[in-house]
C-alpha positions as a printed Julia matrix, in Angstrom:
432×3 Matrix{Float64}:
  17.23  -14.28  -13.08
  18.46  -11.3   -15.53
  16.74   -8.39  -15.49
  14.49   -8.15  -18.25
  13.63   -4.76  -17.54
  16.37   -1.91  -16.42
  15.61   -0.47  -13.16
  14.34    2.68  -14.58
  11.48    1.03  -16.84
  10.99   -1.49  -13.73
   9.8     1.81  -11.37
   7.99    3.47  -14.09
   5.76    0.58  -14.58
   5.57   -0.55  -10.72
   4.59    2.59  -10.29
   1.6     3.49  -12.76
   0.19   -0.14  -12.04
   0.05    0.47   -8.36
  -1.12    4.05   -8.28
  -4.38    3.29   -9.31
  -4.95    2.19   -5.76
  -4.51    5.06   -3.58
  -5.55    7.45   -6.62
  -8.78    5.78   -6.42
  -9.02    6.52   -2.73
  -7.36   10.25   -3.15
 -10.14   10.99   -6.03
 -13.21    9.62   -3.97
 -12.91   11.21   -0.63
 -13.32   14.82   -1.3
 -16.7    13.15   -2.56
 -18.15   11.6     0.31
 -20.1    14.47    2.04
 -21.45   15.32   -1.64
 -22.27   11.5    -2.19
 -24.06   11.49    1.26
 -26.7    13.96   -0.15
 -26.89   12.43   -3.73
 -27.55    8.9    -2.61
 -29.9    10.29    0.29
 -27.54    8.85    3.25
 -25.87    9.0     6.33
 -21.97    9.77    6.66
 -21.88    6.18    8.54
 -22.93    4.55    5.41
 -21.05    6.35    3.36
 -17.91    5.22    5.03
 -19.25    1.63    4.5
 -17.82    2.26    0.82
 -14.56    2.93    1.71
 -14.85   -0.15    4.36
 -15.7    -2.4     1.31
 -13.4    -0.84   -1.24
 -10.62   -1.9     1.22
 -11.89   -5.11    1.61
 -12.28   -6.16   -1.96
  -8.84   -4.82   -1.72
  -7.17   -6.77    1.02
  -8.71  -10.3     0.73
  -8.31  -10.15   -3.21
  -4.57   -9.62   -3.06
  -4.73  -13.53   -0.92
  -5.38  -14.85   -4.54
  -3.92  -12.68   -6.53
  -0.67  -13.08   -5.88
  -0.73  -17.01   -6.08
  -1.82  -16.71   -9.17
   0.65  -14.72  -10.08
   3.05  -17.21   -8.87
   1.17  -20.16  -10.8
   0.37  -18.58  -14.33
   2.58  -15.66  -14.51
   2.51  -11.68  -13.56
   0.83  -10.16  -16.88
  -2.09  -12.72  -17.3
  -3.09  -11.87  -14.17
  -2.74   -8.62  -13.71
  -4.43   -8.37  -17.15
  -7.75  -10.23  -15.62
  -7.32   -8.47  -12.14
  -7.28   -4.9   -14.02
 -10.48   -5.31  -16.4
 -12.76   -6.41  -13.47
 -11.52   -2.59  -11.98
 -12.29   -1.03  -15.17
 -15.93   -3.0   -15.07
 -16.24   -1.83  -11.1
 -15.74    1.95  -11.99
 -18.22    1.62  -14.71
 -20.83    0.58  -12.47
 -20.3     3.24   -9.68
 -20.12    5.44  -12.3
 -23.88    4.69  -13.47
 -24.88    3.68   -9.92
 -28.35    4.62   -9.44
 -28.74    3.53   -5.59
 -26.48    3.3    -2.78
 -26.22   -0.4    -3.31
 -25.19   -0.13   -7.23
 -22.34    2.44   -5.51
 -21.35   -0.56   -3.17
 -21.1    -3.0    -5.53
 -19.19   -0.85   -8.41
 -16.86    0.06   -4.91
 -16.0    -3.6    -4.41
 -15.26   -4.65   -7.33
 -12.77   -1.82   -8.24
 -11.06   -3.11   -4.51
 -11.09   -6.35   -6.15
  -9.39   -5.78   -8.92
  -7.28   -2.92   -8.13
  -5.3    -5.88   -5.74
  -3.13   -6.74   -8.54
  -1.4    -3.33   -8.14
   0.76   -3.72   -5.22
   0.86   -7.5    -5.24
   2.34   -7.86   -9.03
   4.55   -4.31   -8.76
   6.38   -5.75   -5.95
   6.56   -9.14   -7.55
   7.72   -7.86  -11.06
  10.67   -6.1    -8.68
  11.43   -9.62   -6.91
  11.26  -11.54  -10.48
  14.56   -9.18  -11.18
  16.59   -7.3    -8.32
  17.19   -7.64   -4.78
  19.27   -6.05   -1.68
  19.8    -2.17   -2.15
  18.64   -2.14   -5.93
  15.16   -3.07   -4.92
  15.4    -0.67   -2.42
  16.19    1.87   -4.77
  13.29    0.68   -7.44
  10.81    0.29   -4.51
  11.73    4.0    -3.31
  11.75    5.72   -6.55
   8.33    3.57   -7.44
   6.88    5.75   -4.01
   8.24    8.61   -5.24
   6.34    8.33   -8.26
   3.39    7.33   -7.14
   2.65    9.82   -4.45
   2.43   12.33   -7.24
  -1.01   10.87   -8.58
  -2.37   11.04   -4.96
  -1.32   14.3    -4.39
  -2.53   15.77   -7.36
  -5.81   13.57   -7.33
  -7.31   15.61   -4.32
  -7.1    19.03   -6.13
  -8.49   17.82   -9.31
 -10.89   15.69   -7.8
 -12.47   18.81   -5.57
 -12.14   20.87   -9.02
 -14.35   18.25  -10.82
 -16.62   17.99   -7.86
 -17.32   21.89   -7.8
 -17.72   22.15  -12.1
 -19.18   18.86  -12.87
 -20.25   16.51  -10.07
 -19.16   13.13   -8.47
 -20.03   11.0   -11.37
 -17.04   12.34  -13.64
 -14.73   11.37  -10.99
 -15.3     7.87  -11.49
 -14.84    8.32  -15.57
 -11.09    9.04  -14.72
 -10.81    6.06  -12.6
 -12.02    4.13  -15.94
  -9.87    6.02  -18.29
  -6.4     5.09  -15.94
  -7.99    2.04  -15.72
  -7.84    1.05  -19.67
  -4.63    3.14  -19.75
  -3.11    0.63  -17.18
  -4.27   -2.14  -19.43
  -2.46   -1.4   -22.57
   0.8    -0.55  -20.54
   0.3    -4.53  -19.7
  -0.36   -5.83  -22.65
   1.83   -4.04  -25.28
   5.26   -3.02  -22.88
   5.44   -5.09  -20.08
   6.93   -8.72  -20.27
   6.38  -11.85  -18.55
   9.14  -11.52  -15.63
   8.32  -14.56  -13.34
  10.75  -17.03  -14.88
   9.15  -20.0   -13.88
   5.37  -20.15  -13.3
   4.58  -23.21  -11.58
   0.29  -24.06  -11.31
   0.82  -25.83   -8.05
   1.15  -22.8    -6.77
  -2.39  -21.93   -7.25
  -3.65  -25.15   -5.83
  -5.48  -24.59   -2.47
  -3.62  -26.57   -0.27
   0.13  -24.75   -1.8
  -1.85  -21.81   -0.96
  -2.44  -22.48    2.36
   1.27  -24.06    2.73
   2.62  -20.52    1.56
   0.86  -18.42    3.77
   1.42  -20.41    6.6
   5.05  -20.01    6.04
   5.0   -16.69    5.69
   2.78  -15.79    8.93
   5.04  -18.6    11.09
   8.11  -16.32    9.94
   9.02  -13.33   12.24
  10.96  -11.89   10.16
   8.67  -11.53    7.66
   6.07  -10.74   10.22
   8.02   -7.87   12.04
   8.26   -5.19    8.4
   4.94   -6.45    7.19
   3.35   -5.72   10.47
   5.09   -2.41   10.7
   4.14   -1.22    6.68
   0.55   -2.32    7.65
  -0.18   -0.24   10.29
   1.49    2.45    9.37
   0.35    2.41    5.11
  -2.79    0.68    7.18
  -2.95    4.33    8.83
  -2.38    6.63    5.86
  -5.62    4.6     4.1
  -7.61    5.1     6.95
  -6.87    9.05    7.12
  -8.65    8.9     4.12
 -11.51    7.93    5.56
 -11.5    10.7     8.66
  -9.74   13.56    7.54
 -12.57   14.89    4.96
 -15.23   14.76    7.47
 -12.62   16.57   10.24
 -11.28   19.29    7.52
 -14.47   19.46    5.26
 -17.4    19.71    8.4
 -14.74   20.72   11.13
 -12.36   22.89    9.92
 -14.83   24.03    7.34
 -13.21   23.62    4.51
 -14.5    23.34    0.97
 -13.92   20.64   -1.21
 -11.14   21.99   -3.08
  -9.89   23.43   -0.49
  -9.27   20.69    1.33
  -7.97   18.76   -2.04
  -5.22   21.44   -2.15
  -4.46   20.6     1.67
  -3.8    17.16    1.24
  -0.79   18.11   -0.56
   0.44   18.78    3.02
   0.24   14.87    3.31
   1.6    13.81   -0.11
   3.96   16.24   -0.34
   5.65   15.03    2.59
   5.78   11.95    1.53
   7.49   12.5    -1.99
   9.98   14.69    0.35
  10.7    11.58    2.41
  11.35    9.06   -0.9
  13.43   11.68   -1.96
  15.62   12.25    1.65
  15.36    8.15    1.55
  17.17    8.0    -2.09
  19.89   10.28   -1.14
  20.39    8.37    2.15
  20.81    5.01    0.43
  23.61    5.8    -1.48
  25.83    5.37    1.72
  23.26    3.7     4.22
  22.06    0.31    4.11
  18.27    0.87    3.8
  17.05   -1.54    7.05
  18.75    1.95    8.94
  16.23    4.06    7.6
  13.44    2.06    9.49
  13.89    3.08   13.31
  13.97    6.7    11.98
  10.68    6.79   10.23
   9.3     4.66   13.73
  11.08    7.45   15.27
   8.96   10.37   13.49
   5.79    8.29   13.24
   5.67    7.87   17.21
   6.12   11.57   17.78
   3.17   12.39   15.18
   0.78    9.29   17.01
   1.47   11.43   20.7
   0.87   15.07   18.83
  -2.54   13.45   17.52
  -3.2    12.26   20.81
  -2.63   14.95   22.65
  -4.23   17.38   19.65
  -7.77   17.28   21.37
  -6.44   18.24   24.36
  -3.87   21.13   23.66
  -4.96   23.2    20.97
  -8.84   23.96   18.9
  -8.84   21.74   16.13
  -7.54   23.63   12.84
  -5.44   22.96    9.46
  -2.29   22.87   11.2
  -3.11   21.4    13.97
  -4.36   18.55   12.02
  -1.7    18.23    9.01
   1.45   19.05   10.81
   2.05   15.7    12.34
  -0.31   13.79    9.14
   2.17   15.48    7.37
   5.3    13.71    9.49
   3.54   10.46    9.46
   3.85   10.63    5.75
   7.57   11.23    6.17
   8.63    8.69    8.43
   6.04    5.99    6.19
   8.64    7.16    3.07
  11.93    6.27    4.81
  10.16    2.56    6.48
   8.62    1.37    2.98
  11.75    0.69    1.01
  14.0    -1.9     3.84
  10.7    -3.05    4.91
   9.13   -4.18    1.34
  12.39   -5.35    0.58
  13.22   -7.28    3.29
   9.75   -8.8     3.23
  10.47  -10.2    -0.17
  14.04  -11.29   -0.24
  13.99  -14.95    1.16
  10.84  -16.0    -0.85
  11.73  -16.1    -4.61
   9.5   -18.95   -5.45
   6.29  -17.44   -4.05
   7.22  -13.71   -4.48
   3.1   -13.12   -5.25
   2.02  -15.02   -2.24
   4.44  -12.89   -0.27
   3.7    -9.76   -2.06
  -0.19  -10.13   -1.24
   0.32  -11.4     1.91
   2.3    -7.8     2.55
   0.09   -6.0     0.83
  -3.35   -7.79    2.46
  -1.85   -6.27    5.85
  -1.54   -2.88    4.8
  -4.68   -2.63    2.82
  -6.16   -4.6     6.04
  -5.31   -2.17    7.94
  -6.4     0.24    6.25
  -9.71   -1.6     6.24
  -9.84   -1.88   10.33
  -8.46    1.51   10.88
 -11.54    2.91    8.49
 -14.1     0.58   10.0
 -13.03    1.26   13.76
 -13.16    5.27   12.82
 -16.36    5.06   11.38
 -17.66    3.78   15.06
 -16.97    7.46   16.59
 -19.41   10.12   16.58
 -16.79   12.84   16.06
 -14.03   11.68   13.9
 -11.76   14.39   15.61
 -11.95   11.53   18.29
 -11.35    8.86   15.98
  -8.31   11.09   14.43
  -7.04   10.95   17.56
  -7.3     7.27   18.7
  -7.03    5.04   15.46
  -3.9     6.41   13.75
  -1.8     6.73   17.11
  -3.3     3.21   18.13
  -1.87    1.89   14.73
   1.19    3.34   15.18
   1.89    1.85   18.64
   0.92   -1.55   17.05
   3.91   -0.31   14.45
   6.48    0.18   17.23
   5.79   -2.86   19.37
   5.73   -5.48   15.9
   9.56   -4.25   15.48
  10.48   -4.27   18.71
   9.2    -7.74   19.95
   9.57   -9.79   16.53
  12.99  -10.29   16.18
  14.63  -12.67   13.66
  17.78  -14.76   14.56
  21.55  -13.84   13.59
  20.59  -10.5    11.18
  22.3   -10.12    7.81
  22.47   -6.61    5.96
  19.7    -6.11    3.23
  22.88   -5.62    0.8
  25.23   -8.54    1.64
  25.69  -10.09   -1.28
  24.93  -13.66   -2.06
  25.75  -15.17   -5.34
  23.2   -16.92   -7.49
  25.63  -19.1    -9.02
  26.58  -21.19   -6.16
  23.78  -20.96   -3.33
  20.02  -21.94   -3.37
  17.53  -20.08   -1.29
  14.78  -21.41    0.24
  12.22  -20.15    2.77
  12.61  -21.28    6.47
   8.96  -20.97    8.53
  10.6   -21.67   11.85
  12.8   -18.47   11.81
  15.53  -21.21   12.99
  18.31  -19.26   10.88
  20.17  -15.98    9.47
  18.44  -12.93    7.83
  18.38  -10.81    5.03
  18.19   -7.51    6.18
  16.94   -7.41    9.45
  14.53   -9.45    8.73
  14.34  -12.58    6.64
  15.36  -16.57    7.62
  16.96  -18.5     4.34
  18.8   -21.67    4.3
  21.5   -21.55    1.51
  22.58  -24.81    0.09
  25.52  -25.25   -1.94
  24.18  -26.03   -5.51
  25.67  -29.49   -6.87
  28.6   -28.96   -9.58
């Protein structure tokens, strides 16, 4: 298909439709300890609504990205969108911890749409090392709402309380819904509504989980994204009650985390323009491992301060930046027709891990223990998924294959050639 979007407008619009995900995680946690004394709770409990928030999140993105794939990426991100809008509204007013719940889940909910359709809408138009490029510039932009959400959230906390923070959410949320409506065209070129169609569904997934290729960069994006969601659930209880820090404070430290992110899409970028982007991954495994052993070894080597605690949070962010772009794109080269299912099926692992990471951490006393076991955990999960699951006969991400004369189609068994590192497609020569 022709672009119908340059690659520009493309990132710019992947990017403010999938922000609204981790800004609504980077806005809410300098909350929680506040939120445990305004609902009358426990910190356990409190965690429950980032536990449900991911879930909403993770199992939504199973339908919409079929749906996608059956009626067409604006529709549904359209429908996806307004239930988020109607989720912050109720957490918003919530009068009870339950009220709180509910509002949480159904912003995870609908907030799915955000990676699922941005990767699509990059699928629908561009592969090889220009989605790598879109997909890289679309982290660099949207690791700037996440680290500027933390300051401004733990300035609205200290002026005006937790409830404005969820009146933002809303506002991006309605923002986000006239970018869709008014400047963002249909880009799936052929919407078929078998595709929603339980059984298809169930067909496409299959395929995807029975492929290794697929399987090895998913697995490796979802524990380590997986990881970076469940910091959010840990680091404000180690830097707020531990480190004693207050809640700005510690919104102005998680820059230390963002920040080294947006300098990894940035080193990333330049390295593209003269490395295939598959390269970058065993680098980023590289720095992630060394951060997993300095967090397991932090309890053990050094009292538990800023530093201590951000340095290597701060390289796992870095090594996540240069893994994200050859492993999304890989992911989502072989599977035109089902782009969404694939999409959501990517995204369902990271937010899923997110999901276990934060529900597994919320099972230690101290979460400087869970600091120290869930993230390094995840990131020898990380290691091993690349390692073991390897693909047959590898192709480079950026070898060219010409639309005019080949058909692609996905291949389950893994019985054939890859794009990237990572994906099995039987070509067929089209008929003249």
């Amino acid at each position: 298909m022709r672009p119908v979007m340059s690659e520009n407008r493309t990132a710019i619009i992947g990017a403010a439709v999938i922000v609204l995900g981790p800004l609504s995680m980077a806005l809410y946690t300098p909350a929680l300890p506040m939120l445990v004394d305004a609902f009358h709770t426990t910190p356990s409990v409190m965690k429950l609504t980032l536990s449900v928030y991911f879930g909403g999140f993770a199992i939504s993105q199973l339908v919409c990205g079929p749906l996608s794939d059956a009626f067409g990426r604006r529709p549904t991100a359209l429908a996806f969108f307004a239930l988020y809008v109607a989720g912050s509204l109720v957490a918003a007013f919530a009068a009870d911890i339950n009220w709180l719940m509910l509002g949480r889940i159904l912003q995870g909910i609908g907030v799915a749409a955000g990676p699922a359709i941005a990767r699509a809408i990059v699928r629908d138009q561009f592969t090889g090392q220009a989605s790598s490029r879109i997909l890289n510039l679309i982290g660099s932009m949207q690791a700037v709402g996440p680290a500027l959400a933390p300051s401004v959230g733990g300035l609205i906390l200290g002026v005006a309380g937790w409830q404005p923070l969820f009146y933002v959410m809303v506002l991006w949320g309605a923002m986000v819904l006239a970018l869709l409506g008014f400047s963002v065209p249909e880009t799936n070129p052929n919407p078929d509504v078998r595709q929603a169609m339980p059984r298809q569904i169930l067909r496409n997934y299959g395929s995807l989980l029975l492929n290794p290729g697929f399987m090895r960069v998913s697995l490796v994006v979802g524990c380590g994204v997986g990881a970076i969601y469940s910091l959010s659930s840990i680091l404000p209880f180690v830097l707020i009650e531990t480190v004693r820090l207050t809640p700005t404070q510690f919104g102005i430290g998680m820059v230390c985390q963002t920040g080294s992110f947006i300098v990894g899409t940035l080193f990333a970028a330049r390295m593209m323009r003269t490395l295939d982007a598959n390269r970058l991954i065993p680098i980023g495994l590289g720095l992630a491992s060394i951060s997993a052993l300095g967090l397991a070894l932090l309890p053990f080597l050094a009292d538990i301060s800023f530093l201590t605690v951000m340095a290597p949070v701060g390289l796992w962010a870095f090594g996540m930046a240069l893994i994200l772009p050859g492993c999304t794109t890989t992911a989502l080269s072989g599977f035109p027709t089902m782009a969404g299912s694939a999409a959501a099926l990517m995204g369902c692992l990271q937010i899923g891990g997110g999901f276990l990471g934060s529900a597994v951490a919320s099972l230690f006393a101290q979460p400087t223990d869970a600091l120290a076991v869930v993230i390094p955990s995840m990131g020898v999960i990380a290691v091993l998924s690349y390692v073991l699951l390897r693909p047959a006969r590898p192709l480079p991400v950026s070898a060219p294959i010409e639309e005019a004369d080949v058909e692609v189609a996905a291949d389950p068994a893994g019985l054939i050639g890859a794009a990237g590192d990572e994906i099995e497609a039987r070509i067929y020569r089209k008929s003249a």
